[in-house]
Chimera marker file (.cmm) of the C-alpha trace (Angstrom):
<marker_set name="trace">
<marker id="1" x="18.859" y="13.650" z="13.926" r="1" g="1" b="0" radius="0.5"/>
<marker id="2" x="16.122" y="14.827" z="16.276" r="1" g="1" b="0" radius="0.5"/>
<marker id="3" x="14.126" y="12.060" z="17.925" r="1" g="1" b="0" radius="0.5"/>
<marker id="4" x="10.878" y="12.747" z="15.773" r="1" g="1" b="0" radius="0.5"/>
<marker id="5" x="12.390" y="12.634" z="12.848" r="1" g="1" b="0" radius="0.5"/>
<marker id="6" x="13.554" y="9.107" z="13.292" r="1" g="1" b="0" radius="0.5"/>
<marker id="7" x="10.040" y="8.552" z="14.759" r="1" g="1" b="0" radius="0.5"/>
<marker id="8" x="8.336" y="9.989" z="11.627" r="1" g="1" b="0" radius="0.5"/>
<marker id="9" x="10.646" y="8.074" z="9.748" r="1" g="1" b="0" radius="0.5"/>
<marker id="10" x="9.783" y="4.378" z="11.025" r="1" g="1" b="0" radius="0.5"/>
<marker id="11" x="6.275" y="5.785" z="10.849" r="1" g="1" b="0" radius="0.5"/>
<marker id="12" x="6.489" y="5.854" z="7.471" r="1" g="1" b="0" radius="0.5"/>
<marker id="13" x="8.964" y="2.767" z="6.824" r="1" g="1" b="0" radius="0.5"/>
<marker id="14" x="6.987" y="0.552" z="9.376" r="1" g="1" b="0" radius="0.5"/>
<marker id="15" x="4.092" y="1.294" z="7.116" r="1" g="1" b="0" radius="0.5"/>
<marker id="16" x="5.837" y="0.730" z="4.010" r="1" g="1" b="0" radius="0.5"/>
<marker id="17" x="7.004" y="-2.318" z="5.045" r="1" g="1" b="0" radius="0.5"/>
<marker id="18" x="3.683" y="-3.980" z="6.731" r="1" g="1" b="0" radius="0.5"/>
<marker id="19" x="2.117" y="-3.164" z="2.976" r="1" g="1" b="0" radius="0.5"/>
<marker id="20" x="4.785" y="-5.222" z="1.059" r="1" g="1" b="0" radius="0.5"/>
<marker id="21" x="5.526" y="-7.840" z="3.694" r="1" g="1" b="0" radius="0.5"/>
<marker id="22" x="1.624" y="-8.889" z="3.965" r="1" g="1" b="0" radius="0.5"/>
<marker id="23" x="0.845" y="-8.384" z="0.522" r="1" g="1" b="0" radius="0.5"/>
<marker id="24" x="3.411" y="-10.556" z="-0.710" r="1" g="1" b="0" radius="0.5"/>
<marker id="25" x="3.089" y="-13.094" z="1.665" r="1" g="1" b="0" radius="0.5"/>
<marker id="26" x="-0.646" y="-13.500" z="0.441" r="1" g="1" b="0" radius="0.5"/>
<marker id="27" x="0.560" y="-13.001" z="-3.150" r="1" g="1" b="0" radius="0.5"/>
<marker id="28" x="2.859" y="-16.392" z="-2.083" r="1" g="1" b="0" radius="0.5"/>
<marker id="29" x="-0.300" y="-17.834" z="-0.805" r="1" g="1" b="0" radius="0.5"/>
<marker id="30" x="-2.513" y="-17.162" z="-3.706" r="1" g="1" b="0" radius="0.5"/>
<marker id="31" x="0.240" y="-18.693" z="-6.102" r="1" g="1" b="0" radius="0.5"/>
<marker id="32" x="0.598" y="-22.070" z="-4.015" r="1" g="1" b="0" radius="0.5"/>
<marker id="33" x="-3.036" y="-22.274" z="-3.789" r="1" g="1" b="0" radius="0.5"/>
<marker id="34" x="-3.225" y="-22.006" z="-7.725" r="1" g="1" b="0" radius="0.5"/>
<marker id="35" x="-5.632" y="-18.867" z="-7.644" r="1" g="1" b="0" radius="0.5"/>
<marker id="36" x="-2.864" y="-16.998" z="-9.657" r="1" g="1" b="0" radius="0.5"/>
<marker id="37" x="-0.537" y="-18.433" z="-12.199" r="1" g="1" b="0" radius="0.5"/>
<marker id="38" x="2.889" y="-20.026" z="-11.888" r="1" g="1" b="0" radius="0.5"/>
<marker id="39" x="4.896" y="-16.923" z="-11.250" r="1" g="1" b="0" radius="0.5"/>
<marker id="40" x="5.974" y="-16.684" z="-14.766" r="1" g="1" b="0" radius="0.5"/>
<marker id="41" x="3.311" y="-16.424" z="-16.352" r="1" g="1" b="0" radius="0.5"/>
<marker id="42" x="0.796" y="-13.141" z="-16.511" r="1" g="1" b="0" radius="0.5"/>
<marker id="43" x="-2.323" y="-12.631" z="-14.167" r="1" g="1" b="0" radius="0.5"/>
<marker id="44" x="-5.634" y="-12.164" z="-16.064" r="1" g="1" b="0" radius="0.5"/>
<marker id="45" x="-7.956" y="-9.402" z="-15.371" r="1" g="1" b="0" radius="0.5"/>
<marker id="46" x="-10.212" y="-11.428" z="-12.818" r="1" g="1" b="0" radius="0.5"/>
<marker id="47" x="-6.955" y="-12.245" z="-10.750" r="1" g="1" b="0" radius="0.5"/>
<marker id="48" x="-5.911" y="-8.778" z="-11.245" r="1" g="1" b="0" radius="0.5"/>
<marker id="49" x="-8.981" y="-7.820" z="-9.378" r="1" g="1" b="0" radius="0.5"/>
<marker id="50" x="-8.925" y="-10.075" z="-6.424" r="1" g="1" b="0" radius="0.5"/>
<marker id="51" x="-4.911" y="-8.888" z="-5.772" r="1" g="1" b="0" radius="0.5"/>
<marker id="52" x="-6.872" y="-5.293" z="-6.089" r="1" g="1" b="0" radius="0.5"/>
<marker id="53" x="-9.003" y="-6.552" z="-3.371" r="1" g="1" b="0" radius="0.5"/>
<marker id="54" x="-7.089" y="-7.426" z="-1.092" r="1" g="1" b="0" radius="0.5"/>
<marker id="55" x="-4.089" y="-4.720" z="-1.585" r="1" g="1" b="0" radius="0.5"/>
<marker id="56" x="-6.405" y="-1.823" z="-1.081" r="1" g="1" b="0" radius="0.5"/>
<marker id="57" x="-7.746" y="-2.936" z="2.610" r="1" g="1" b="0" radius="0.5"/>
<marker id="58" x="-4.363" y="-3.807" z="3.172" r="1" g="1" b="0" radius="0.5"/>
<marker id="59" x="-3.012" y="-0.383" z="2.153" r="1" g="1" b="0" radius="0.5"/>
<marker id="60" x="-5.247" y="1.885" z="4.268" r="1" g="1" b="0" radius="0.5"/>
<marker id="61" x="-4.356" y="-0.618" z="7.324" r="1" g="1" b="0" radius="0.5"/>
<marker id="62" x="-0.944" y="0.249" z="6.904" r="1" g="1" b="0" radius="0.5"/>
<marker id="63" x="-1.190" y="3.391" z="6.677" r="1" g="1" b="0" radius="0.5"/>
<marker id="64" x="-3.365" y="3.463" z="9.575" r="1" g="1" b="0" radius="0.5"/>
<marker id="65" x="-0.285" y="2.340" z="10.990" r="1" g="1" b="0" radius="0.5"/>
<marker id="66" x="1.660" y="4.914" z="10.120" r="1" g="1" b="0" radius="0.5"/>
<marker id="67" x="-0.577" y="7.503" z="10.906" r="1" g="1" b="0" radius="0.5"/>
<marker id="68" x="-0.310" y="5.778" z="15.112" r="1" g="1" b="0" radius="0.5"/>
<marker id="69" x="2.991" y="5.641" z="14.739" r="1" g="1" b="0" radius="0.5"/>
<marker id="70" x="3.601" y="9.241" z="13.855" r="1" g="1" b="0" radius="0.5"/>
<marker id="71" x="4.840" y="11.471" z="16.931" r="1" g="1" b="0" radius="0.5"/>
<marker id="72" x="2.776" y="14.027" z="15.169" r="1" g="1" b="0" radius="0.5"/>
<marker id="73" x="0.478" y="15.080" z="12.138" r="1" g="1" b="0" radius="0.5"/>
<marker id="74" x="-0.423" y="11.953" z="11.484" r="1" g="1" b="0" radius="0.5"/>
<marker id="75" x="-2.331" y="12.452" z="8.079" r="1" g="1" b="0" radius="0.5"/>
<marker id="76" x="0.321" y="13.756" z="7.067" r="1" g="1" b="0" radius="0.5"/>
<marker id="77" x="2.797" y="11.077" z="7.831" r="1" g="1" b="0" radius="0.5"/>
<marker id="78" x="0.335" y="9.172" z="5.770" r="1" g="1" b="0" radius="0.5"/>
<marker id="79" x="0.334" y="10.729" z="2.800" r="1" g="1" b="0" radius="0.5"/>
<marker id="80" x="3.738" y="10.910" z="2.887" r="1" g="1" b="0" radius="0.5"/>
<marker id="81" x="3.352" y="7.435" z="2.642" r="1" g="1" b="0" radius="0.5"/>
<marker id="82" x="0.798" y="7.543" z="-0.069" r="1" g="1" b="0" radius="0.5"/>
<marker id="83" x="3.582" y="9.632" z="-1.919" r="1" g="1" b="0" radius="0.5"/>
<marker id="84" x="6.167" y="7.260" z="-1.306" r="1" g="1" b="0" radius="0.5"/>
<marker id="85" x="3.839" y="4.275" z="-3.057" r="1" g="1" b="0" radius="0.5"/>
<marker id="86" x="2.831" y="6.572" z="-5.636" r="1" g="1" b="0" radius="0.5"/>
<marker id="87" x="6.788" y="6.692" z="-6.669" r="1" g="1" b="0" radius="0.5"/>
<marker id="88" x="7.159" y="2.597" z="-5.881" r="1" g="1" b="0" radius="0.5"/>
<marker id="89" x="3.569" y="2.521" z="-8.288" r="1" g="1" b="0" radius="0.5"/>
<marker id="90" x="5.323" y="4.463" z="-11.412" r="1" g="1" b="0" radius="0.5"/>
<marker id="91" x="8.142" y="2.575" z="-11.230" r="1" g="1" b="0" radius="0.5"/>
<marker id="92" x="6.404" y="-0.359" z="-11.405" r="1" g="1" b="0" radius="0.5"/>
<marker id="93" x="4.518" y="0.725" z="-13.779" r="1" g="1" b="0" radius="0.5"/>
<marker id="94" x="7.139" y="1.884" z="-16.377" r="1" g="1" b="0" radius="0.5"/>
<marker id="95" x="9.245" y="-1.161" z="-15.572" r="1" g="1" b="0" radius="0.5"/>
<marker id="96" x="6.008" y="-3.782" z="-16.817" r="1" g="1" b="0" radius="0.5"/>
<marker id="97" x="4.360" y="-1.801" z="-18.885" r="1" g="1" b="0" radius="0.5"/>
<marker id="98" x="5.222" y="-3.945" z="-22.087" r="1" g="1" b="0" radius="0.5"/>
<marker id="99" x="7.193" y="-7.293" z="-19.908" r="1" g="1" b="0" radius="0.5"/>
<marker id="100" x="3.488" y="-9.023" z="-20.389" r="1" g="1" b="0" radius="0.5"/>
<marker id="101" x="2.808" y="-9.550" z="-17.176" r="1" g="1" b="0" radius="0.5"/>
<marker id="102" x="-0.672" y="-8.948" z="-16.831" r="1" g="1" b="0" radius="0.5"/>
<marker id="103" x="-3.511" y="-6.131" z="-17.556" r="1" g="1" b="0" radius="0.5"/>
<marker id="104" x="-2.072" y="-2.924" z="-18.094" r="1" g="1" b="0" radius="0.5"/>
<marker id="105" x="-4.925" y="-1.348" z="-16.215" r="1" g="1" b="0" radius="0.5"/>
<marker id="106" x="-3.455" y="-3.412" z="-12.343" r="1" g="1" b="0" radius="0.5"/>
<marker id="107" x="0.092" y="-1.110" z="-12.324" r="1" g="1" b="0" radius="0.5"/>
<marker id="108" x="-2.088" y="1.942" z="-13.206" r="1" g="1" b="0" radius="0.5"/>
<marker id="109" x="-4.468" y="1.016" z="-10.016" r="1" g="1" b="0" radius="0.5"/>
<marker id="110" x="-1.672" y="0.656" z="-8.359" r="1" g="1" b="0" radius="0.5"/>
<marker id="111" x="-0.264" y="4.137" z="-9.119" r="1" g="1" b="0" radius="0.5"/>
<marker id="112" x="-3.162" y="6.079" z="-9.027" r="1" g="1" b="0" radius="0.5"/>
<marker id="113" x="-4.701" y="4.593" z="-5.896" r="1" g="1" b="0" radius="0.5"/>
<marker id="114" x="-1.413" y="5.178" z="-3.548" r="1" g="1" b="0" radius="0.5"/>
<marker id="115" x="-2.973" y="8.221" z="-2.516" r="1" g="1" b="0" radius="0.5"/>
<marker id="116" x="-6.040" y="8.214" z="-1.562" r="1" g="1" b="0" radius="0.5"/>
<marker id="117" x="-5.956" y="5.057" z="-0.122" r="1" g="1" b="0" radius="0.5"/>
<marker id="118" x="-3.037" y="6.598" z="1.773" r="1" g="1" b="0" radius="0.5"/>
<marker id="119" x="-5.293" y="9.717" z="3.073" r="1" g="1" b="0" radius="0.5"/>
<marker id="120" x="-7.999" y="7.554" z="3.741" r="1" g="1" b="0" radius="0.5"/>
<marker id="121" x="-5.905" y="4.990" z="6.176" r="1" g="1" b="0" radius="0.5"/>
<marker id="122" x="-4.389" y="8.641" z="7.673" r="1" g="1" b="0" radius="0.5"/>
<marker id="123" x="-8.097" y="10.108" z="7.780" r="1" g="1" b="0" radius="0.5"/>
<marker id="124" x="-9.373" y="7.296" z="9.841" r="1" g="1" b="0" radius="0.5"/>
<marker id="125" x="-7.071" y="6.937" z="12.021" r="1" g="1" b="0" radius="0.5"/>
<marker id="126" x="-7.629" y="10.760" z="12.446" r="1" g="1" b="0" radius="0.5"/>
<marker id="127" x="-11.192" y="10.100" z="12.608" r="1" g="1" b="0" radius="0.5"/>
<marker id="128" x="-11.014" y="7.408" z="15.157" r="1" g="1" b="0" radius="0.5"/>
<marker id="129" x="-8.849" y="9.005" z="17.810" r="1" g="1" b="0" radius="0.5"/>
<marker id="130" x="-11.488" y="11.986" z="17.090" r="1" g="1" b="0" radius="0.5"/>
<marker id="131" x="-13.878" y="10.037" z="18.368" r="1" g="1" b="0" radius="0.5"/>
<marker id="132" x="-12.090" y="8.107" z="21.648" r="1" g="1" b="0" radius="0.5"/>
<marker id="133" x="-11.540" y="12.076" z="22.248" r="1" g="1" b="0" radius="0.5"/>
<marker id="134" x="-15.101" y="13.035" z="22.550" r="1" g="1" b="0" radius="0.5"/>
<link id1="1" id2="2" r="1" g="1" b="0" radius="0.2"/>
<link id1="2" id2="3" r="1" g="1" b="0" radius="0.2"/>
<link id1="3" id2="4" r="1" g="1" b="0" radius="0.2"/>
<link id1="4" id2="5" r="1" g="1" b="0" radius="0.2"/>
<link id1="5" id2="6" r="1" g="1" b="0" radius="0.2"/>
<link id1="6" id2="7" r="1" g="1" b="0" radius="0.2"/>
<link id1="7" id2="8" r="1" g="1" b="0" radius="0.2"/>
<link id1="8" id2="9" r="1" g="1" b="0" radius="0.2"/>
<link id1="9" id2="10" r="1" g="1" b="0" radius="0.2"/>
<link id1="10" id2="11" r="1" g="1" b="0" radius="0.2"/>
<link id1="11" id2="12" r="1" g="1" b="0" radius="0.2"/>
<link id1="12" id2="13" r="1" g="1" b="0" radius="0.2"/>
<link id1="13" id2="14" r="1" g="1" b="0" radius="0.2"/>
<link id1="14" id2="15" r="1" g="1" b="0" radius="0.2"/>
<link id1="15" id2="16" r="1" g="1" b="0" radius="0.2"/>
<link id1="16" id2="17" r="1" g="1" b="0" radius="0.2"/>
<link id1="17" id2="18" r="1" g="1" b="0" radius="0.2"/>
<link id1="18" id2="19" r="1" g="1" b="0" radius="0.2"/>
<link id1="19" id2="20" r="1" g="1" b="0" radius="0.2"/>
<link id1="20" id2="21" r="1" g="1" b="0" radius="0.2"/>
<link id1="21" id2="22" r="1" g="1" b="0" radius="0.2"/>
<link id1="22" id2="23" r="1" g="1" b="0" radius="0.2"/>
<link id1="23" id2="24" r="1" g="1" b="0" radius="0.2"/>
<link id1="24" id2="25" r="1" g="1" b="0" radius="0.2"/>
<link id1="25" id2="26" r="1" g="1" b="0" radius="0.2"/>
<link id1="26" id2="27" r="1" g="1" b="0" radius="0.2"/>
<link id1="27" id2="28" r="1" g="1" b="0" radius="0.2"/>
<link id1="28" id2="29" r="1" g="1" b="0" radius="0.2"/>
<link id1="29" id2="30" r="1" g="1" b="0" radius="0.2"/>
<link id1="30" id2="31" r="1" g="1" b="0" radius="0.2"/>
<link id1="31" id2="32" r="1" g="1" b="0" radius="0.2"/>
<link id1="32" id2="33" r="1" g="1" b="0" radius="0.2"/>
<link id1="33" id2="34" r="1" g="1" b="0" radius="0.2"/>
<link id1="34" id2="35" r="1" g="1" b="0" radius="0.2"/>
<link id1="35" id2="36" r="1" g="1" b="0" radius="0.2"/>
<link id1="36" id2="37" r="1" g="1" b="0" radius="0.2"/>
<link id1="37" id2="38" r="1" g="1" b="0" radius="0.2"/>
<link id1="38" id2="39" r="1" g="1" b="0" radius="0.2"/>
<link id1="39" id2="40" r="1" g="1" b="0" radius="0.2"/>
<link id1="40" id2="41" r="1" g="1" b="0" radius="0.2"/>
<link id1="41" id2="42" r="1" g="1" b="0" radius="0.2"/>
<link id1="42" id2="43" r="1" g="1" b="0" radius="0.2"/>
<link id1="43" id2="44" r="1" g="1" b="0" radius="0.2"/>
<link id1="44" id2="45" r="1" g="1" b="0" radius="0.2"/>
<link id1="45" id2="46" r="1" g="1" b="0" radius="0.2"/>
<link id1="46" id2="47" r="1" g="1" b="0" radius="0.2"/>
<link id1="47" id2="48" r="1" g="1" b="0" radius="0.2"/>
<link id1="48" id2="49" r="1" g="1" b="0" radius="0.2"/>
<link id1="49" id2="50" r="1" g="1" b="0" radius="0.2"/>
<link id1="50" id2="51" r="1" g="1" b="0" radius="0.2"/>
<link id1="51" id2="52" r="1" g="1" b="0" radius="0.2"/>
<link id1="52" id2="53" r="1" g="1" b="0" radius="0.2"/>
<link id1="53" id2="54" r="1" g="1" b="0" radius="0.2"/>
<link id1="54" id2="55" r="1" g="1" b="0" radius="0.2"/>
<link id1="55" id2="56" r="1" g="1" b="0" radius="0.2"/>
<link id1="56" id2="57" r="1" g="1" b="0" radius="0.2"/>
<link id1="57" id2="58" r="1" g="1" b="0" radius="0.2"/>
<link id1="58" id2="59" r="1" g="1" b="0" radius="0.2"/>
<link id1="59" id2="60" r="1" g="1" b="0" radius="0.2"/>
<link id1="60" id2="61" r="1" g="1" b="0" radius="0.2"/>
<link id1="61" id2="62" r="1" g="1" b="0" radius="0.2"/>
<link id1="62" id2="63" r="1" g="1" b="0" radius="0.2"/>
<link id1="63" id2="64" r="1" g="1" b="0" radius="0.2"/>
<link id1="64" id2="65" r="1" g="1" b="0" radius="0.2"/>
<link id1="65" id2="66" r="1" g="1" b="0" radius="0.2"/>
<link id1="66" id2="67" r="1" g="1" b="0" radius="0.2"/>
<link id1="67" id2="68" r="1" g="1" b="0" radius="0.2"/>
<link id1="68" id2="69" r="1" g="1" b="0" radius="0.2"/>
<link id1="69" id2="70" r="1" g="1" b="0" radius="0.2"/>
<link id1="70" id2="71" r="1" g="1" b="0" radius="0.2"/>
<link id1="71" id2="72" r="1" g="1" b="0" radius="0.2"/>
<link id1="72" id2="73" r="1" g="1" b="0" radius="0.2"/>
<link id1="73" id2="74" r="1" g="1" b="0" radius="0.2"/>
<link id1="74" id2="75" r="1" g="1" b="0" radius="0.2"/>
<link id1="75" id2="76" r="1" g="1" b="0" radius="0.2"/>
<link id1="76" id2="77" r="1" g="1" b="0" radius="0.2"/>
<link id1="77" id2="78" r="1" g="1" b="0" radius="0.2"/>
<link id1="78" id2="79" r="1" g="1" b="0" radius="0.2"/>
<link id1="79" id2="80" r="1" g="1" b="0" radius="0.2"/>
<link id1="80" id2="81" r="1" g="1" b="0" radius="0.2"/>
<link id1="81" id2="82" r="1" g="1" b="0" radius="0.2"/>
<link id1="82" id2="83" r="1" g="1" b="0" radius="0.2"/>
<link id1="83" id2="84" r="1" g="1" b="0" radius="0.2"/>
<link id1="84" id2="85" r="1" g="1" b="0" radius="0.2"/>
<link id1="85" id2="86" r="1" g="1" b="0" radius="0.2"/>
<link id1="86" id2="87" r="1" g="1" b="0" radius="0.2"/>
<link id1="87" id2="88" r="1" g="1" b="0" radius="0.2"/>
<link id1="88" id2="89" r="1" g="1" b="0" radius="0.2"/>
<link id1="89" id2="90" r="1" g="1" b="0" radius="0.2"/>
<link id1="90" id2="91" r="1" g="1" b="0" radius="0.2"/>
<link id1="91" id2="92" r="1" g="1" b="0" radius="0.2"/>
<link id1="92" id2="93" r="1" g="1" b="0" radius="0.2"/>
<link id1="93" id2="94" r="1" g="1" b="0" radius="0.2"/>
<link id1="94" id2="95" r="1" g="1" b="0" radius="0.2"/>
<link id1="95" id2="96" r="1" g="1" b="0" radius="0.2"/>
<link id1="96" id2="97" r="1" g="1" b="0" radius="0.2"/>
<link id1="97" id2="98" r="1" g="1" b="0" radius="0.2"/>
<link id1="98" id2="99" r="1" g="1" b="0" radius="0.2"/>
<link id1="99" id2="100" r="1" g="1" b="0" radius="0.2"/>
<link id1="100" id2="101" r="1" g="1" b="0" radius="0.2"/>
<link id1="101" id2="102" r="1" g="1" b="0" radius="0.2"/>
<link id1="102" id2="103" r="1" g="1" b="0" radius="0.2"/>
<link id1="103" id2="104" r="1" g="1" b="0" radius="0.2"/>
<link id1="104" id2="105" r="1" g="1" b="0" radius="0.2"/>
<link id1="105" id2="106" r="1" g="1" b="0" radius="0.2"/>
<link id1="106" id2="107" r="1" g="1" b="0" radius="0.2"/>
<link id1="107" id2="108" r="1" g="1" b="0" radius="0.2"/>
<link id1="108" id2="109" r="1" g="1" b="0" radius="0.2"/>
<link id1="109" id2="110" r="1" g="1" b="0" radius="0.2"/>
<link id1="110" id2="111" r="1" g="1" b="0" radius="0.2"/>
<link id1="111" id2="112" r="1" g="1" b="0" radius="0.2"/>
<link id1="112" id2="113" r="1" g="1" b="0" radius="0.2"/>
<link id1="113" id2="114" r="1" g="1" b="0" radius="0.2"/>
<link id1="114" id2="115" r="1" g="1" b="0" radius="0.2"/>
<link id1="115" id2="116" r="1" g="1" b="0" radius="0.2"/>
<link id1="116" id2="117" r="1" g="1" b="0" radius="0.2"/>
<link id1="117" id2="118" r="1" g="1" b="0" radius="0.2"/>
<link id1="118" id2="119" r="1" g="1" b="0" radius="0.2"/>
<link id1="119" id2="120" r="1" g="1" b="0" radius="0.2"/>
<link id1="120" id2="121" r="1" g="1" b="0" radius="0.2"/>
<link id1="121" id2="122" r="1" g="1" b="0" radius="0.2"/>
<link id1="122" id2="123" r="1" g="1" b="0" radius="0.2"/>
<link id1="123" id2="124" r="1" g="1" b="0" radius="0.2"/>
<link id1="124" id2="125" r="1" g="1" b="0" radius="0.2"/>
<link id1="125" id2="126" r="1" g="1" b="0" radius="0.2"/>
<link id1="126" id2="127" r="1" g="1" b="0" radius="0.2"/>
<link id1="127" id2="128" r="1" g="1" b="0" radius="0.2"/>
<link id1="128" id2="129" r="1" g="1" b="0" radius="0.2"/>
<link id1="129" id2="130" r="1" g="1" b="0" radius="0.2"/>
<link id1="130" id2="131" r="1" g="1" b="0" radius="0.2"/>
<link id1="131" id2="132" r="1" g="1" b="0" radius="0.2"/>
<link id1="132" id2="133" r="1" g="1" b="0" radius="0.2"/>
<link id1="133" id2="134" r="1" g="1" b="0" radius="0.2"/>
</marker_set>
């Protein structure tokens, strides 16, 4: 395996794995502090929205991380990422879809969001180096 590759590769798993690790952590958080349900029973749409609003920032920070950790092309490491969560999103999203455990619309966010929110973590990290540059 050539050296970038591997580098691309924890690129994109380092990424990956800051967005689950610190989401679910605070997901943890948010359950012991009773702002979400005991953990078997569904989220309504209001808590739906605050996991939203946390999970997007989140998102783009990690793949802001992935994008610096890329030997190279690092929007496209990112939306390699974004691709990556938009397969984890439609699995989620076919798995729940009728298990009741929240808004339908949250896994569709979820889904439909992995990209952009990819590009945009990839685009400003572009955007920032861009500008140390100048």
């Amino acid at each position: 395996m050539a050296k970038t590759t591997g580098k691309s590769i924890w690129a994109v798993v380092a990424g990956m794995l800051f967005v689950i690790i610190v989401t679910t952590v605070i997901d943890i958080v948010m359950h012991l502090l009773h702002f979400f349900p005991p953990w078997d029973q569904p989220i309504n749409d209001a808590q739906a929205l605050l996991a939203s609003s946390y999970r997007l920032p989140l998102s783009i920070a990690g793949t802001y991380l992935t994008a610096w950790l890329a030997p190279d092309r690092p929007l496209r490491h990112a939306c390699i990422l974004g691709f990556v969560g938009l397969g984890f999103g439609l699995v989620g999203l076919v798995a729940t879809w009728n298990a009741g455990l929240g808004p339908r619309w949250y896994p569709i966010s979820l889904a439909v969001l992995a990209i952009p929110q990819c590009w945009a973590g990839g685009k400003l990290y572009e955007l920032r180096t861009l500008n140390r540059a100048a």
